[in-house]
C-alpha positions as CSV (number, residue, x, y, z in Angstrom):
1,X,-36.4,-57.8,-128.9
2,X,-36.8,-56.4,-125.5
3,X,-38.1,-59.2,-122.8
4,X,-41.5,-58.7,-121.8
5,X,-41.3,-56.2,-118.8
6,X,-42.3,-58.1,-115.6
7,X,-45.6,-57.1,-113.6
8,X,-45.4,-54.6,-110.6
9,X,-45.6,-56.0,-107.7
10,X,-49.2,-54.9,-106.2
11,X,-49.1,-57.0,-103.2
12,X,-49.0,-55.6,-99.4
13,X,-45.4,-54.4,-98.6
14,X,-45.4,-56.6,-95.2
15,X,-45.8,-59.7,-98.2
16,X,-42.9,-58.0,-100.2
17,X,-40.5,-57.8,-97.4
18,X,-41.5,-61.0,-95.9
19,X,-40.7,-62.8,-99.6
20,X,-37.4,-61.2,-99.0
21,X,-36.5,-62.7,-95.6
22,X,-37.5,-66.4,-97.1
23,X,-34.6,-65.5,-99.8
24,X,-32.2,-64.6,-97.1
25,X,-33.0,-67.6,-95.1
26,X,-32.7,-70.0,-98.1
27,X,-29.6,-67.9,-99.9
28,X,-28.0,-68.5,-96.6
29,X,-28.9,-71.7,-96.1
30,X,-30.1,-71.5,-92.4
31,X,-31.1,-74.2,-91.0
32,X,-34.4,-75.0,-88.5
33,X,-33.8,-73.3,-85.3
34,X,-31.5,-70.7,-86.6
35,X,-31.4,-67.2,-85.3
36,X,-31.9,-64.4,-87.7
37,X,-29.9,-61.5,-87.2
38,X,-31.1,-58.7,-85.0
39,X,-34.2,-56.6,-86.4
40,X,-31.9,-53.1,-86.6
41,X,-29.0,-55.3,-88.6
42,X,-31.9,-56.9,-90.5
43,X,-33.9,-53.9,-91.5
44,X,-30.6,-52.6,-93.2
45,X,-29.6,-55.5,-94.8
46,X,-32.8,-55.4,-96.3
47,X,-33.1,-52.1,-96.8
48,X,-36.7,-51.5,-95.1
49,X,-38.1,-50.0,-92.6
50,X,-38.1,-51.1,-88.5
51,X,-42.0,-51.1,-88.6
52,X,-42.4,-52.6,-92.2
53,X,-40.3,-55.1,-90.9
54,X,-42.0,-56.3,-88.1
55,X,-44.8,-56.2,-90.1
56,X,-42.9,-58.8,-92.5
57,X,-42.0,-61.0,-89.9
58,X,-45.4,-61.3,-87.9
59,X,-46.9,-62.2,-91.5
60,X,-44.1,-65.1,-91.4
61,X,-44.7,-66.5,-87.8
62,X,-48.2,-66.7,-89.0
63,X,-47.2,-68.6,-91.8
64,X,-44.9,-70.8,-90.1
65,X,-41.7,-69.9,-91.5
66,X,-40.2,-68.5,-88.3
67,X,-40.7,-68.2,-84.8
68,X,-40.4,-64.7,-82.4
69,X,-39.3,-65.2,-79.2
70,X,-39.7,-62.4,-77.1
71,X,-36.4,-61.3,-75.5
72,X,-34.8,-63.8,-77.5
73,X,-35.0,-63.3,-80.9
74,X,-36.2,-64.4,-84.4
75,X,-35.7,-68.2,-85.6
76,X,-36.0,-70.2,-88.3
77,X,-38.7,-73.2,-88.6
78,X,-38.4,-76.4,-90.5
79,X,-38.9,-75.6,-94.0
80,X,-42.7,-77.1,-94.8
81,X,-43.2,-78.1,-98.8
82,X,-44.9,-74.5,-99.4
83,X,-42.1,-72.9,-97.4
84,X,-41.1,-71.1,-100.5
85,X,-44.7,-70.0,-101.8
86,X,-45.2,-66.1,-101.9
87,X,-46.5,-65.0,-98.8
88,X,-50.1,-64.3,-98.1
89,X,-51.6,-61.5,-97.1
90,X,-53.2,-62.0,-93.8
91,X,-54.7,-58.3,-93.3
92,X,-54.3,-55.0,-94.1
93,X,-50.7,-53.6,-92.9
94,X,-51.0,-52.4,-89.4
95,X,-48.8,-49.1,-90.0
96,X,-51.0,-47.9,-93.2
97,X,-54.5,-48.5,-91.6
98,X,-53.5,-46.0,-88.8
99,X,-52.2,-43.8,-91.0
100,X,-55.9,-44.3,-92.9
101,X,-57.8,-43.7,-89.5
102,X,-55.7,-40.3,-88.7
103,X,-56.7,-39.2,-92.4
104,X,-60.0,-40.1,-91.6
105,X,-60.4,-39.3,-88.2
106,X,-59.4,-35.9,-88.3
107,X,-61.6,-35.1,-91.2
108,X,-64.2,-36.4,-89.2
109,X,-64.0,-34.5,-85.9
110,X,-63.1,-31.4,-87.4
111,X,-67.0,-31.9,-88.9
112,X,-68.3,-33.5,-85.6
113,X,-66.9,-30.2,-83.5
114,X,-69.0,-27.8,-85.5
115,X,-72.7,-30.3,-85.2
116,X,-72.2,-31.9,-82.0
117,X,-75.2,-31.7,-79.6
118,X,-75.5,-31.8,-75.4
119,X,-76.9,-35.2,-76.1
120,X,-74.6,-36.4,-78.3
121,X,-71.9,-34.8,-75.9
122,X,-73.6,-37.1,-73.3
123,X,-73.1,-40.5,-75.5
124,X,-69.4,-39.2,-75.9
125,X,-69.2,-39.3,-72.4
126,X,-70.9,-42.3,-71.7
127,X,-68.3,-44.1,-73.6
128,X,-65.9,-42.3,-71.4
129,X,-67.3,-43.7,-68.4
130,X,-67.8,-47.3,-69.8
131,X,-64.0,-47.4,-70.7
132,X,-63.0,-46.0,-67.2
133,X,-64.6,-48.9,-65.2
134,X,-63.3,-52.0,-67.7
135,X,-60.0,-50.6,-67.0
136,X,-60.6,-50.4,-63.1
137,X,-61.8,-54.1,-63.5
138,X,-59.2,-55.3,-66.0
139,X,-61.6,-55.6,-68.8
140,X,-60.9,-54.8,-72.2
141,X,-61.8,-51.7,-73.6
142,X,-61.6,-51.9,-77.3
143,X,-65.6,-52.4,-77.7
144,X,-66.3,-48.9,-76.1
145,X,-63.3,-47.4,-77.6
146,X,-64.7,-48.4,-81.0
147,X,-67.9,-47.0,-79.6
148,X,-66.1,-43.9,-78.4
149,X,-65.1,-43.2,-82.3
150,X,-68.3,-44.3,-84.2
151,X,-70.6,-41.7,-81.8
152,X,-67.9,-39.1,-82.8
153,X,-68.2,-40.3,-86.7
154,X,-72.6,-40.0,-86.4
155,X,-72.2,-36.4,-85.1
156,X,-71.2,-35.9,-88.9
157,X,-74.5,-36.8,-90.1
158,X,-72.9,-38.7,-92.9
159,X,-73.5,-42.7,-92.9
160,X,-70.4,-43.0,-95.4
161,X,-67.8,-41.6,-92.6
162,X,-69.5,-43.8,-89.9
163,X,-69.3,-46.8,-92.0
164,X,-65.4,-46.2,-93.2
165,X,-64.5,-45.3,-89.3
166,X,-65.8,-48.3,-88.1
167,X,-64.8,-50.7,-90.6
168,X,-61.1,-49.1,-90.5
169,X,-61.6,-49.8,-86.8
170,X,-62.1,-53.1,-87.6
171,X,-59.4,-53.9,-89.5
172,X,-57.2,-54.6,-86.2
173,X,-59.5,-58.0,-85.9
174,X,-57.3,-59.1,-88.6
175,X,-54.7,-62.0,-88.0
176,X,-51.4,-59.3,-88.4
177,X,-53.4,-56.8,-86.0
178,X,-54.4,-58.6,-83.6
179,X,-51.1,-60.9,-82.9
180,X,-49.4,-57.2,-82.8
181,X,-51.9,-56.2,-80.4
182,X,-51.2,-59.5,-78.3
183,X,-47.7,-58.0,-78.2
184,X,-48.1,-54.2,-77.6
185,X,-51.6,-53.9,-76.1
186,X,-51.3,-53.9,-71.9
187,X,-52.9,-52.1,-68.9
188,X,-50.3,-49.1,-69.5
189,X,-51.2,-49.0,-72.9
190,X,-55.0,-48.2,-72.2
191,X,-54.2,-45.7,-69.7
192,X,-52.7,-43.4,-71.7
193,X,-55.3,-44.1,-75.1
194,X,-57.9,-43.3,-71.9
195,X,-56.3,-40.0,-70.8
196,X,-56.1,-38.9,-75.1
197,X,-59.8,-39.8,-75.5
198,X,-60.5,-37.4,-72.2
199,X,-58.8,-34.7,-74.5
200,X,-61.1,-35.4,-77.2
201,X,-63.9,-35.1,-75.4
202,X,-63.3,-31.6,-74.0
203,X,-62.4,-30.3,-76.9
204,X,-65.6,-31.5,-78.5
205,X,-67.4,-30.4,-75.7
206,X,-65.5,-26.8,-75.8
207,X,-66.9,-26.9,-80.0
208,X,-63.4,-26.0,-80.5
209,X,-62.5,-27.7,-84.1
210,X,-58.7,-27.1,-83.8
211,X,-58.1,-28.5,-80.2
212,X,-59.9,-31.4,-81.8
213,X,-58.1,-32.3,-84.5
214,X,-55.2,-31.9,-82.4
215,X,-56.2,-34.1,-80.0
216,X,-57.6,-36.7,-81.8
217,X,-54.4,-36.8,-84.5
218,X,-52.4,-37.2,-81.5
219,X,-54.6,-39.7,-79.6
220,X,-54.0,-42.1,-83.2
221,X,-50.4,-40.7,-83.3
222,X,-49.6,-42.0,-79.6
223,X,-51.8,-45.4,-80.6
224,X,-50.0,-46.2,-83.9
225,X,-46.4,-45.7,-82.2
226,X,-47.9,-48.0,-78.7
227,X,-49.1,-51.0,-81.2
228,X,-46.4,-50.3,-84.3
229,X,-43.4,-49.6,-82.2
230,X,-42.9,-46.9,-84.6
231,X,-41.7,-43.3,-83.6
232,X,-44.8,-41.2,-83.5
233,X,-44.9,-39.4,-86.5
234,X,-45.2,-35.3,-86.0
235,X,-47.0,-34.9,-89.2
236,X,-50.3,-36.4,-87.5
């Protein structure tokens, strides 16, 4: 009789991966304060992706298995009695929920080009202008950027796509997001996600659907290789 065939694997893939660096670190028997081997060397031994990876290992720092040192490296932590627990998901993976939001997104401003109104324009704008002066005082900017891409998703008319932009939007508040954003997210960084909202805005104000699309597909192209440290991906 065959054995019963096990269950697949439904979790997150960053919880995947990171359940296999726990089995390198215990099949090698490193101790605490051991340094993993470098992500590139890593990612093939494991046979995953850069991003995934560091996906992986963030979700591991969380959970106290290992520490990243910037500039340094990756090292191991005392081994804690649930050291060797799966490991739990602590938010949606960074990499797929931009991937979501360009799907989205796109959709959604292709629609907003053809509806948009001088006075909606004008709350486009507005969000614009807001963004502009908490860079110039070193403030962040991620409530009127979320603001910038909600006014986009009401020019649709449809409370569906305004509700599954913003809460997709929302999903970088999670513990993974946001300690990537602690990492990747800097003054530079908001300068150029200001300059690709200006291109969104005059393409919505030229009612030109295709320069749009393009604009906005690059702006979350540009943002998803600033805060993944993945290549931007030509496809978006």
């Amino acid at each position: 009789m065959l054995p019963p065939a096990k269950p697949a694997d439904t979790r997150r893939l960053y919880q995947q991966i990171a359940d296999q660096i726990r089995a390198f670190i215990r099949n090698g028997n490193l101790p605490s304060g051991a340094r993993l081997p470098p992500e590139r060397e890593l990612a093939l031994q494991l046979g995953v992706s850069r991003p995934s990876l560091r996906e992986a290992l963030i979700a591991l720092e969380i959970d106290g298995r290992i520490e990243i040192r910037m500039g340094s490296g990756v090292y191991v932590c005392a081994a804690q009695d649930t050291s060797e627990r799966e490991t739990p998901a602590v938010g949606e993976s960074p990499s797929e929920m931009m991937q979501a939001r360009a799907m989205l997104e796109g959709s959604v401003v292709t629609l907003a080009s053809a509806r948009v109104t001088s006075h909606q324009l004008d709350r486009v704008k507005s969000c614009l202008e807001d963004m502009r002066q908490d860079g110039l005082h070193g403030r962040m900017q991620i409530e009127n950027d979320r603001r910038f891409h909600l006014t986009i998703a009401e020019m649709t008319g449809n409370s569906v796509l305004v509700r599954l932009v913003g809460e997709l939007f929302d999903g970088r508040h999670s513990p993974i997001s946001s300690r990537m954003s602690a990492r990747t997210e800097d003054s530079q960084a908001w300068k150029a996600a200001f300059v690709e909202h200006e291109a969104i805005y005059r393409a919505l104000e030229a009612r030109d659907p295709q320069a749009a699309v393009a604009a906005m597909l690059h702006h979350l192209s540009a943002s998803h290789a600033r805060w993944t440290g993945e290549a931007p991906a030509s496809a978006l």
